[in-house]
C-alpha positions, -999 to +999 in steps of 0.1 A: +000+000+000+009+035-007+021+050+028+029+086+011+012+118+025+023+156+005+035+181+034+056+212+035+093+210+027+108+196+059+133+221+080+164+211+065+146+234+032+130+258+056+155+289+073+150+308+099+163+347+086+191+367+105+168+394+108+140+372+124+161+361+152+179+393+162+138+408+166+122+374+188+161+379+206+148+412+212+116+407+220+124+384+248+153+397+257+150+414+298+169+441+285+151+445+253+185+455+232+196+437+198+222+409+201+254+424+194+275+412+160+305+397+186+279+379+208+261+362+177+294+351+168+302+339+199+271+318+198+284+297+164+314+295+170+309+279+206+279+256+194+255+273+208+234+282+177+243+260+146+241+258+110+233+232+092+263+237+064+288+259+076+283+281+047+248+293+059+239+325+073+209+307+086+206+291+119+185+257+126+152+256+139+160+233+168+189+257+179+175+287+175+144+277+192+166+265+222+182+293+224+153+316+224+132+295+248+166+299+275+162+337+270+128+340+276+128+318+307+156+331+323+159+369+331+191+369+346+218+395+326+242+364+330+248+330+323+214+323+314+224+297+290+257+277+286+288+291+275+294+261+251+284+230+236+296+202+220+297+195+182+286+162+191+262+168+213+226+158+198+203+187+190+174+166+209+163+134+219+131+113+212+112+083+229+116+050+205+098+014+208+111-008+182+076-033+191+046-030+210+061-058+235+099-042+239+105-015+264+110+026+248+147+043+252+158+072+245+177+079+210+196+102+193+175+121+170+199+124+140+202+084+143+164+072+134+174+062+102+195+028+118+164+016+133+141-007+120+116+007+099+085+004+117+100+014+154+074+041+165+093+073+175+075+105+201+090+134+221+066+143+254+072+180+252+090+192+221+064+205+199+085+220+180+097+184+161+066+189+142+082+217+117+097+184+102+073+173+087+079+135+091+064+144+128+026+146+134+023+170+161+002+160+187-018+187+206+008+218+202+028+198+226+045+168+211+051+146+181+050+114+168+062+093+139+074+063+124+113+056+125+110+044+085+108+071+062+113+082+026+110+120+013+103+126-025+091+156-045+079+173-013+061+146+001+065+120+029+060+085+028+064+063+057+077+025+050+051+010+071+036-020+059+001-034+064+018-059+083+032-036+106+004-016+114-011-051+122+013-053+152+008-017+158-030-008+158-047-039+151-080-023+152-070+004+126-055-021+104-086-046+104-105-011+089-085-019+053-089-039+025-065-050-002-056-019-024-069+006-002-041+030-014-055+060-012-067+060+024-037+040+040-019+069+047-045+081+070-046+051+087-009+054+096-016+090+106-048+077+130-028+047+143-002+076+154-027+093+173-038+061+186-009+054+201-001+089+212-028+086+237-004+064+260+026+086+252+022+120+248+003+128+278-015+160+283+002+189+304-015+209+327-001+239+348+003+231+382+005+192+375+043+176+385+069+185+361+084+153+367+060+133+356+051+149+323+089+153+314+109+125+327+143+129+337+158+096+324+141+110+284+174+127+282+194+098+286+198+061+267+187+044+300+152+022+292+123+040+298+097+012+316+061+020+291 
């Protein structure tokens, strides 16, 4: 069956201008000033906001965003944020479950591509995964995916088999019939909401921080389901 679904280009296509930045920076900023030239330096050359090739004048969504969420949390004048990180250091890390049965871990997100295909892949609490578009956001606060993607002419498909979503979403699955191409993909995309239910758990204000964003996500330790 045909898993594709057209979307947006995903963020390695989209940028997020110069000129953009410097005005949210100043927007949230306590101080309310412009970065300066040598600080925004400062920032690539010690990791802190990347580019994707080191030819951009573009930063990346995921370290931008972190950047900008720092400032507007944190209203000290200093060290509000670190003073470096590593190139190696992953921009973030998601939830995986390779089956139904095995226990979810955490895993480098620039890695998804070494797992098997239909290993189901969620953050918690970083909406923001969703401006790739191989994420289904999930309520403005998470995402969710399959691990088993191809991209082609601006649109995603997802390698799932019917087979998989058998093992998945057996209810969903039992819903299609042999060449049922056409509505497959939205069967994937329900069967991810499905099983977002169990995952990405609502947040409210005032509920324990520890529970809705668990301290061992950040980590490859196994996460108990």
């Amino acid at each position: 069956m045909d898993s594709r679904r057209h979307t947006e280009p995903s963020t390695e296509e989209r940028k997020i201008s110069i000129r953009s930045f410097h005005e949210i920076t100043k927007e949230v900023s306590p101080n309310k000033k412009r970065v300066h030239p040598k600080t925004l330096q400062d920032w690539y050359d010690n990791n802190l906001l990347r580019r994707k090739h080191k030819e951009d004048k573009h930063p990346t969504y995921e370290s931008a965003a972190a950047l900008l969420i720092a400032r507007a949390m944190d209203t000290r004048a200093r060290r509000w944020y670190p003073s470096e990180i590593s190139k190696e250091d992953e921009a973030w890390w998601c939830i995986v479950q390779e089956t139904p049965e095995q226990n979810a871990y955490a895993h480098p997100i620039s890695l998804l591509a070494q797992l098997p295909h239909a290993t189901l892949c969620w953050t918690p609490c970083w909406a923001g995964a969703a401006w790739d578009t191989e994420w289904i956001p999930i309520r403005g606060q998470g995402a969710i995916r399959w691990a088993g993607v191809v991209r082609d002419d601006h649109a995603v498909r997802y390698t799932i088999t019917l087979e998989d979503l058998e093992i998945w979403d057996s209810a969903v699955a039992a819903t299609l019939l042999p060449g049922d191409d056409e509505i497959f993909p939205l069967a994937l995309m329900l069967a991810l909401h499905r099983l977002s239910r169990t995952r990405v758990k609502p947040y409210y204000p005032g509920s324990n921080i520890d529970s809705f964003y668990r301290r061992d996500y950040l980590s490859p330790q196994t996460i108990e389901m």
